[in-house]
DRENTORKOL-3810 file (N, C-alpha, C; in nm, 4 decimals):
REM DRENTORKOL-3810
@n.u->16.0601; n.v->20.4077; n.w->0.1189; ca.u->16.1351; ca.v->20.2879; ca.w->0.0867; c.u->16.1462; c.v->20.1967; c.w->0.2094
@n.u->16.1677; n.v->20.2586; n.w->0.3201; ca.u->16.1812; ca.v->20.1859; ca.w->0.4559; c.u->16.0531; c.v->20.0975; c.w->0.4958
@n.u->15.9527; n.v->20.2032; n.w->0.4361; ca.u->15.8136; ca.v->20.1389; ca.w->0.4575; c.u->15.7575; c.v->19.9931; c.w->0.3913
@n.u->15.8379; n.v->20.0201; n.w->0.2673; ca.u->15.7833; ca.v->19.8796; ca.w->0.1880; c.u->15.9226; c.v->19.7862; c.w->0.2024
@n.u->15.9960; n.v->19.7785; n.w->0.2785; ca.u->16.1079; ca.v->19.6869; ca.w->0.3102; c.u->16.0757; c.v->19.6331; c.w->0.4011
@n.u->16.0347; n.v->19.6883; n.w->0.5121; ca.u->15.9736; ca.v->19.6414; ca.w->0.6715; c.u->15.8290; c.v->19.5901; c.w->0.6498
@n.u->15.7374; n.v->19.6126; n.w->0.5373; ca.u->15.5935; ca.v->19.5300; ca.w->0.4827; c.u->15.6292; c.v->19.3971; c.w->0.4282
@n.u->15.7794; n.v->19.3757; n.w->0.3309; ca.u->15.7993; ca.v->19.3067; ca.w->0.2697; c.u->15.8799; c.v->19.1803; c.w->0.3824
@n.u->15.8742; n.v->19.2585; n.w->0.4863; ca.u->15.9935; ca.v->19.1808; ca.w->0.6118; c.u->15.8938; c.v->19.0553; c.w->0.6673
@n.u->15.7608; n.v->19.1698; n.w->0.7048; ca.u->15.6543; ca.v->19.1360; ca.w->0.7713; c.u->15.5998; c.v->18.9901; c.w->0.7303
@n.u->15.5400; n.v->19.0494; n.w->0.5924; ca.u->15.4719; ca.v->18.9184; ca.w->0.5068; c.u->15.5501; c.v->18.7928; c.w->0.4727
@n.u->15.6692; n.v->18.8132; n.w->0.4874; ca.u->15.7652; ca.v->18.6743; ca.w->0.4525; c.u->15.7818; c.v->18.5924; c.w->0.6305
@n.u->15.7486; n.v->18.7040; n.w->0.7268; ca.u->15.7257; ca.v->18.6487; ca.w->0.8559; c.u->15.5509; c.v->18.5437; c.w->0.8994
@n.u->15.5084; n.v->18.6057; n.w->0.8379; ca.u->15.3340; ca.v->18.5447; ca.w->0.8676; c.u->15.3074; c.v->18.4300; c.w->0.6997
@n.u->15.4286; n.v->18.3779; n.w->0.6870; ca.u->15.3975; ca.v->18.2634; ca.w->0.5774; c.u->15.2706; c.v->18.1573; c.w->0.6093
@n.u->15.2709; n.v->18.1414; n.w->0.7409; ca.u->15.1850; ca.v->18.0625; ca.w->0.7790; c.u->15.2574; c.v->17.8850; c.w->0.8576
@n.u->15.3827; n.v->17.9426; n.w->0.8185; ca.u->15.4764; ca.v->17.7855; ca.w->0.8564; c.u->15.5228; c.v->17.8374; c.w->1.0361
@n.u->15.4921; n.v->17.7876; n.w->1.1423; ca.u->15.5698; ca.v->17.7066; ca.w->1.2258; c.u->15.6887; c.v->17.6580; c.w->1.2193
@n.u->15.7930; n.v->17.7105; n.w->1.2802; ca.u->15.8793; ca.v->17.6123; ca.w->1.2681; c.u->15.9361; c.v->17.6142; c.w->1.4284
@n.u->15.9662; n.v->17.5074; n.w->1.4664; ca.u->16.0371; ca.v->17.4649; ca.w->1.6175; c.u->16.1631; c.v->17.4641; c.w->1.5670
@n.u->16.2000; n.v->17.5493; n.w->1.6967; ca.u->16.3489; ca.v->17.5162; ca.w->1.7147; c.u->16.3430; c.v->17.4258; c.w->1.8342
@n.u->16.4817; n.v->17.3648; n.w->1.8331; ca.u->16.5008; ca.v->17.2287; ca.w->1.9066; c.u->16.6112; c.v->17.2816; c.w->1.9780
@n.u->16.6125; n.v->17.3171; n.w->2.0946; ca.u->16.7992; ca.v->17.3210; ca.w->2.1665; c.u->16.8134; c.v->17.1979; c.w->2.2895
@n.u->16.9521; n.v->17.1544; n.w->2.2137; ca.u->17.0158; ca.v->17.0600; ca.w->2.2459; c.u->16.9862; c.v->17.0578; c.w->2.3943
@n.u->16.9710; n.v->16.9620; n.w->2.4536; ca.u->16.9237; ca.v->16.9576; ca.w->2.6532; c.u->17.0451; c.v->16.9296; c.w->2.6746
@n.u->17.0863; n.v->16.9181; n.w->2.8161; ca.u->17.2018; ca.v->16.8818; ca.w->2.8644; c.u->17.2243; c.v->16.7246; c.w->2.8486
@n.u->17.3190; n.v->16.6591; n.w->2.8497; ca.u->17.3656; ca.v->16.5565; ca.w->2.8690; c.u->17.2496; c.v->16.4613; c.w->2.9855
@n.u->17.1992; n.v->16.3471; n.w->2.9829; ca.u->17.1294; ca.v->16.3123; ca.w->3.1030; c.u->17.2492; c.v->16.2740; c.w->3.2357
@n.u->17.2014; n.v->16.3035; n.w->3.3567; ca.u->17.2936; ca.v->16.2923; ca.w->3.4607; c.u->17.3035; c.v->16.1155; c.w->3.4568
@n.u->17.4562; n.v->16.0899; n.w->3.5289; ca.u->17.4577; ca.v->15.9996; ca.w->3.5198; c.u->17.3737; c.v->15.9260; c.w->3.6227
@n.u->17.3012; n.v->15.7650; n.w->3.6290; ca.u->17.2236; ca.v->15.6856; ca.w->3.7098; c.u->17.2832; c.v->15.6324; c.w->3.7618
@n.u->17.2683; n.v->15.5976; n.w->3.9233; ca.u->17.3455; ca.v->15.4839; ca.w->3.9725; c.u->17.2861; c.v->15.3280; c.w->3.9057
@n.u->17.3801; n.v->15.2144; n.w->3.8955; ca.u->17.3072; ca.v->15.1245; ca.w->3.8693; c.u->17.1885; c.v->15.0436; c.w->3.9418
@n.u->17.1274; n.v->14.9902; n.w->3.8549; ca.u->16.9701; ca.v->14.9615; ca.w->3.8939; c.u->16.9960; c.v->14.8172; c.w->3.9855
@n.u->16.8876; n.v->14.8595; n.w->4.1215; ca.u->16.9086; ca.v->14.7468; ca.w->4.2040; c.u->16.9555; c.v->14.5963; c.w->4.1743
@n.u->17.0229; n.v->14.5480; n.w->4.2369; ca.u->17.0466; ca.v->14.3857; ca.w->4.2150; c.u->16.8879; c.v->14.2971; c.w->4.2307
@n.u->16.8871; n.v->14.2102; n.w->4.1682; ca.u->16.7486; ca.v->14.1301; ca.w->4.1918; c.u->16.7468; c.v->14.0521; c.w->4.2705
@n.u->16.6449; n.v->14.0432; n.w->4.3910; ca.u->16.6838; ca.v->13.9478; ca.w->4.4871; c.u->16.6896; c.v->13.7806; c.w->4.4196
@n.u->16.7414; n.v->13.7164; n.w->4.5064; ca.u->16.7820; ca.v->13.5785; ca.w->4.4581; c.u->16.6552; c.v->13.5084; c.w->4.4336
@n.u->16.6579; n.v->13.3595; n.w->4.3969; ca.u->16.5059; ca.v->13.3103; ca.w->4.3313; c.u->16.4692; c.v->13.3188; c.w->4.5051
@n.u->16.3282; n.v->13.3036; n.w->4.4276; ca.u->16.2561; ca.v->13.2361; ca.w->4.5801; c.u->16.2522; c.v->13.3950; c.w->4.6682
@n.u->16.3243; n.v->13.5304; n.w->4.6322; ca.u->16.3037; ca.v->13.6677; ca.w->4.7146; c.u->16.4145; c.v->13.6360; c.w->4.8184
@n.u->16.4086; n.v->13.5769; n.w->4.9334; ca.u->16.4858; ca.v->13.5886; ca.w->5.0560; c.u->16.6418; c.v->13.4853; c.w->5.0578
@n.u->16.7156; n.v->13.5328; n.w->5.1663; ca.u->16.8777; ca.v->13.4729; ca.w->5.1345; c.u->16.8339; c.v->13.3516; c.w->5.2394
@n.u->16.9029; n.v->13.2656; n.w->5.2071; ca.u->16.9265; ca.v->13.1630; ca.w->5.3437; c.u->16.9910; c.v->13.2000; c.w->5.4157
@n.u->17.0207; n.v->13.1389; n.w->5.5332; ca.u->17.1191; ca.v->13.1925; ca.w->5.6607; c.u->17.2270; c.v->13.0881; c.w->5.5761
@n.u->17.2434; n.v->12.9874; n.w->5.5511; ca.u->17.3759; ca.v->12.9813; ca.w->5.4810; c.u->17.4257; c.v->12.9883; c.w->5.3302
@n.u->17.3513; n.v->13.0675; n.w->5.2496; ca.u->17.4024; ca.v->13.1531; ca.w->5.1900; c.u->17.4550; c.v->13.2633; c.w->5.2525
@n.u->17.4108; n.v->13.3598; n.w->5.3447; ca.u->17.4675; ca.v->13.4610; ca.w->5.3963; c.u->17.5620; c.v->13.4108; c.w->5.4930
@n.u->17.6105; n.v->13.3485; n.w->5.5466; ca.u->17.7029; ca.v->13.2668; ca.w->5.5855; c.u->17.8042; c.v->13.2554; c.w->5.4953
@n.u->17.8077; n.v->13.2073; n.w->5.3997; ca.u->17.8937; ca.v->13.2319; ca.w->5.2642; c.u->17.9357; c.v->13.3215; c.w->5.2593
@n.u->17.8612; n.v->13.4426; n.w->5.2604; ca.u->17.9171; ca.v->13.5837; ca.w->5.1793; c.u->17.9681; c.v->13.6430; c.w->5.3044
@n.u->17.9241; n.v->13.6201; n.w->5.4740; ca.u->18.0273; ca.v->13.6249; ca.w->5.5533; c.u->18.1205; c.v->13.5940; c.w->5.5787
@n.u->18.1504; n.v->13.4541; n.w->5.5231; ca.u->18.2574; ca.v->13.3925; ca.w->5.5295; c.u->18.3677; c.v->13.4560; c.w->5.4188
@n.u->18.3400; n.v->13.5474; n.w->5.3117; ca.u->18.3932; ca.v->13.5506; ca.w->5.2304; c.u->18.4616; c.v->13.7206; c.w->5.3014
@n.u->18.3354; n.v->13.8137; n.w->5.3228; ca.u->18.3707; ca.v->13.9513; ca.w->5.3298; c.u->18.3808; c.v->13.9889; c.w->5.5108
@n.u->18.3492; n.v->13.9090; n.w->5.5842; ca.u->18.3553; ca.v->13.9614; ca.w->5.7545; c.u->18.4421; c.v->13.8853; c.w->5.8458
@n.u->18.4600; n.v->13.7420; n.w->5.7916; ca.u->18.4936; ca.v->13.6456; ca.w->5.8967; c.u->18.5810; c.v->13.6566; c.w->5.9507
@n.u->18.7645; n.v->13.6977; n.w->5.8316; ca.u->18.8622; ca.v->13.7281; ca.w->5.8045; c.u->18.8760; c.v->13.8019; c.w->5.9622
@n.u->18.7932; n.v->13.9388; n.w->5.9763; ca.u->18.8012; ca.v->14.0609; ca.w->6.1009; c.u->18.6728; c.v->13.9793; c.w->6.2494
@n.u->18.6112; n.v->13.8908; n.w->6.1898; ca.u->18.4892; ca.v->13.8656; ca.w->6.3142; c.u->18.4603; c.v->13.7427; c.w->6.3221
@n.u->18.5931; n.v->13.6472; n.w->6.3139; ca.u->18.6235; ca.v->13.5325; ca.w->6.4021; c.u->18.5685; c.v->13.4628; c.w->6.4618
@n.u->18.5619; n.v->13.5360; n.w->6.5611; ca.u->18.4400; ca.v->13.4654; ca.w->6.6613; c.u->18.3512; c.v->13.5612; c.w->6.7385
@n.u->18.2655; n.v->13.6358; n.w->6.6044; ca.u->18.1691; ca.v->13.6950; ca.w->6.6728; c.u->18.0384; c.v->13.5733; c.w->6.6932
@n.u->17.9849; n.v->13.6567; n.w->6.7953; ca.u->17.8475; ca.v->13.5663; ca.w->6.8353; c.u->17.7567; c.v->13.5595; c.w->6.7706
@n.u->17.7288; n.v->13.6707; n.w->6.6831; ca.u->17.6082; ca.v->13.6738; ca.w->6.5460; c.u->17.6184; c.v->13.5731; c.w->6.4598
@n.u->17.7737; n.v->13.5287; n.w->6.4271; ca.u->17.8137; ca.v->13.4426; ca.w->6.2855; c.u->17.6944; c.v->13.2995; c.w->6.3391
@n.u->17.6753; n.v->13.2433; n.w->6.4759; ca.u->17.6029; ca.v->13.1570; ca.w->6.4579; c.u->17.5180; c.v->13.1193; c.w->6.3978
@n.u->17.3922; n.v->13.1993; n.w->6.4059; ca.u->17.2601; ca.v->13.1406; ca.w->6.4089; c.u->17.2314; c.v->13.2480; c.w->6.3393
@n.u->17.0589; n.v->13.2452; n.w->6.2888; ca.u->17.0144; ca.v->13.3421; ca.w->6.2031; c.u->16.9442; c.v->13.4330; c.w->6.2966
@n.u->16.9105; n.v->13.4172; n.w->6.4037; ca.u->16.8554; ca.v->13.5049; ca.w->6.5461; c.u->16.9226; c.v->13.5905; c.w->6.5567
@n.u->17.0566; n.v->13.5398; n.w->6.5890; ca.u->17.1696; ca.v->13.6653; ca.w->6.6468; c.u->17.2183; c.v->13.7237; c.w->6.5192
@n.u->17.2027; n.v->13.7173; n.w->6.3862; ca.u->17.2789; ca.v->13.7495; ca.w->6.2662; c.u->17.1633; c.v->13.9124; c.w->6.2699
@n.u->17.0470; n.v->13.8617; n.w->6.2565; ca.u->16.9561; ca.v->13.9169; ca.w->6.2431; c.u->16.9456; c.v->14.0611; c.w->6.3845
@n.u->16.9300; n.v->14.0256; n.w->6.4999; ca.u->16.9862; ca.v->14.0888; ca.w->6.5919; c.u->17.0825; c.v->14.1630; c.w->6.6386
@n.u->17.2101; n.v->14.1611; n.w->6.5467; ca.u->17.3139; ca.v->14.2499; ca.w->6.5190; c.u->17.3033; c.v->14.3606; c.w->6.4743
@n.u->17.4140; n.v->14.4384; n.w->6.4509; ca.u->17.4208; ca.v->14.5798; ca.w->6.3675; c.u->17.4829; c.v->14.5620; c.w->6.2333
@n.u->17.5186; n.v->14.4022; n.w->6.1550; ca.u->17.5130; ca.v->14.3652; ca.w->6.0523; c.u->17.4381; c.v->14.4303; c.w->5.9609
@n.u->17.3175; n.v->14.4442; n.w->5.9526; ca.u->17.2175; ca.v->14.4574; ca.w->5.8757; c.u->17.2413; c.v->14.6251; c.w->5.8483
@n.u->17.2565; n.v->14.7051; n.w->5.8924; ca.u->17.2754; ca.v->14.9259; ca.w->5.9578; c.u->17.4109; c.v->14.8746; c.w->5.9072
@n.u->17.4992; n.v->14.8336; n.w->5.9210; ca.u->17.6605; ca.v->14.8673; ca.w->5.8490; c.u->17.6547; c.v->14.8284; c.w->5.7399
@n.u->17.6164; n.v->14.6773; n.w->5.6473; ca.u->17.6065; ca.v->14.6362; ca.w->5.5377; c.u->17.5259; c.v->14.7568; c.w->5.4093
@n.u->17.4019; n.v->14.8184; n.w->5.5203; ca.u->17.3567; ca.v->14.9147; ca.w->5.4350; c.u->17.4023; c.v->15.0387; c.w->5.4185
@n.u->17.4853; n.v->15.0976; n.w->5.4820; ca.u->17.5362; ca.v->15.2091; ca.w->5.4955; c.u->17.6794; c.v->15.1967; c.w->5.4625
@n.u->17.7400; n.v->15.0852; n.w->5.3959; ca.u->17.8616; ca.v->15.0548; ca.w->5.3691; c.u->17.9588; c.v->15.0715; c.w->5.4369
@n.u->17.9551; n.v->15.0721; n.w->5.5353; ca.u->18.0395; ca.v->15.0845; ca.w->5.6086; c.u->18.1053; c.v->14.9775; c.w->5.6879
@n.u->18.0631; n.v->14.8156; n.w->5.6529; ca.u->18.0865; ca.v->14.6988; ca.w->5.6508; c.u->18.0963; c.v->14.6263; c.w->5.4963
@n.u->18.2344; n.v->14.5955; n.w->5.4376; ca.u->18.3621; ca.v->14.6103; ca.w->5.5209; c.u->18.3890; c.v->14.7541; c.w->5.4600
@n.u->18.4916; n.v->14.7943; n.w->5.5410; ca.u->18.5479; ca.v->14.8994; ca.w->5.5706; c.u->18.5931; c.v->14.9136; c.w->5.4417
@n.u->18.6029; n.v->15.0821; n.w->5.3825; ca.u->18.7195; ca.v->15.1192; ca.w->5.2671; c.u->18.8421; c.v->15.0335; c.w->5.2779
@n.u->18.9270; n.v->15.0645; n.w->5.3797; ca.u->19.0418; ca.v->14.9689; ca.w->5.3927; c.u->19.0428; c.v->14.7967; c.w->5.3760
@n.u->18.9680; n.v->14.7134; n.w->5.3928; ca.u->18.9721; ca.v->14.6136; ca.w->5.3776; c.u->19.0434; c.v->14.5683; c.w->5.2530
@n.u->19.1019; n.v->14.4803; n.w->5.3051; ca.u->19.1270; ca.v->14.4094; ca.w->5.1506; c.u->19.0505; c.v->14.3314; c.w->5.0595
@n.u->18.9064; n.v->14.3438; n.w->5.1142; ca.u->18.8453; ca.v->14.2253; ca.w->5.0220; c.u->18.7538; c.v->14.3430; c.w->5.0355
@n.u->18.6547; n.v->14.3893; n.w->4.9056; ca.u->18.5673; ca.v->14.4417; ca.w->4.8582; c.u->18.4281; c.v->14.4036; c.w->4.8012
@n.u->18.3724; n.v->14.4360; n.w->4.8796; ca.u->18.1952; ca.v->14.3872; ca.w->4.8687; c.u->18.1461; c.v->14.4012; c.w->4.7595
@n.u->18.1092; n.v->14.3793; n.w->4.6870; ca.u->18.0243; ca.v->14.3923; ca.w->4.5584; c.u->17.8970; c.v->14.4031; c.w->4.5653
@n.u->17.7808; n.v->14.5284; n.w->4.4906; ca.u->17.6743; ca.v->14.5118; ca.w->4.5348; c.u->17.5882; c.v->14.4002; c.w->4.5102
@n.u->17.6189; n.v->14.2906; n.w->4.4259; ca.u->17.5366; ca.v->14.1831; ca.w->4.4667; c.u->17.5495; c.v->14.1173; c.w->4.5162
@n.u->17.6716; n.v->14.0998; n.w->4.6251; ca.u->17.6805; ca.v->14.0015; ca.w->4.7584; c.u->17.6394; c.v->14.1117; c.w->4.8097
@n.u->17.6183; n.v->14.2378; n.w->4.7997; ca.u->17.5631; ca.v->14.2854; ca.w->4.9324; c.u->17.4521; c.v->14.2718; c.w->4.9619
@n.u->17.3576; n.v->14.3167; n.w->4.8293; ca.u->17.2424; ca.v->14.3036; ca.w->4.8222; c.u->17.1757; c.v->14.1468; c.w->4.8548
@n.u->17.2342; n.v->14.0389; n.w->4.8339; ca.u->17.2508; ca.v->13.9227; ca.w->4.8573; c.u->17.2191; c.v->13.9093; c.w->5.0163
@n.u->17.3264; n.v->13.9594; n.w->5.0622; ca.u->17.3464; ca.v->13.9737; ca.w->5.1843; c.u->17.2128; c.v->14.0614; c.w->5.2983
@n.u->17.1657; n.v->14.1212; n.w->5.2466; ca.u->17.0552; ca.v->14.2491; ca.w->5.2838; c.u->16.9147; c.v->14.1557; c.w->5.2643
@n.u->16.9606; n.v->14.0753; n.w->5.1624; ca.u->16.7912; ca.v->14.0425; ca.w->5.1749; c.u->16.7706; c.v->13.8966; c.w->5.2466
@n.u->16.8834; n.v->13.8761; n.w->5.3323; ca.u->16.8545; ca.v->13.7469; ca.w->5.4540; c.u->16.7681; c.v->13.8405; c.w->5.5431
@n.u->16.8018; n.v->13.9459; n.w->5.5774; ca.u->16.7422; ca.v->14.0465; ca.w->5.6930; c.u->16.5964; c.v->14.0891; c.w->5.5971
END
């Protein structure tokens, strides 16, 4: 009896159908958001970025010597803090947004 229960098991196994199982994947990780687009034309002006200094650095860097010209802007450590966020500071009261930053990144 065991014999023709386990034949009868068999043959209902080799129907000839395939079937996929599907298991659920994890959740996708979340993405940071997708780069800002540089402004028309690709590159910032020196006074556009002037602007967005004036808005997020000036407040703490007064009268730094970089704010002049686009030589010394460029020549600074502006460019290494803006990217590493660490310009402006957590504490600040005014908060950078990545498309003034990015704004900002692509004068350099």
């Amino acid at each position: 009896m065991k014999k023709i229960l386990i034949i009868a098991m068999l043959m209902g196994c080799g129907s000839g159908e395939t079937k996929v199982v599907r298991v659920p994947s994890d959740p996708p990780a979340e993405q940071p958001p997708p780069p800002v687009p540089p402004p028309r034309g690709g590159k910032t002006s020196f006074n556009e970025a002037r602007q967005i200094i004036g808005t997020y650095c000036e407040s703490c860097h007064t009268n730094s010597p970089w704010l002049r010209d686009p030589a010394s802007l460029k020549a600074s450590g502006a460019r290494a803090r803006t990217q590493n966020n660490s310009m402006p500071p957590n504490n600040s009261p005014v908060k950078m947004g990545n498309a003034a930053r990015q704004r900002l990144l692509n004068f350099f």
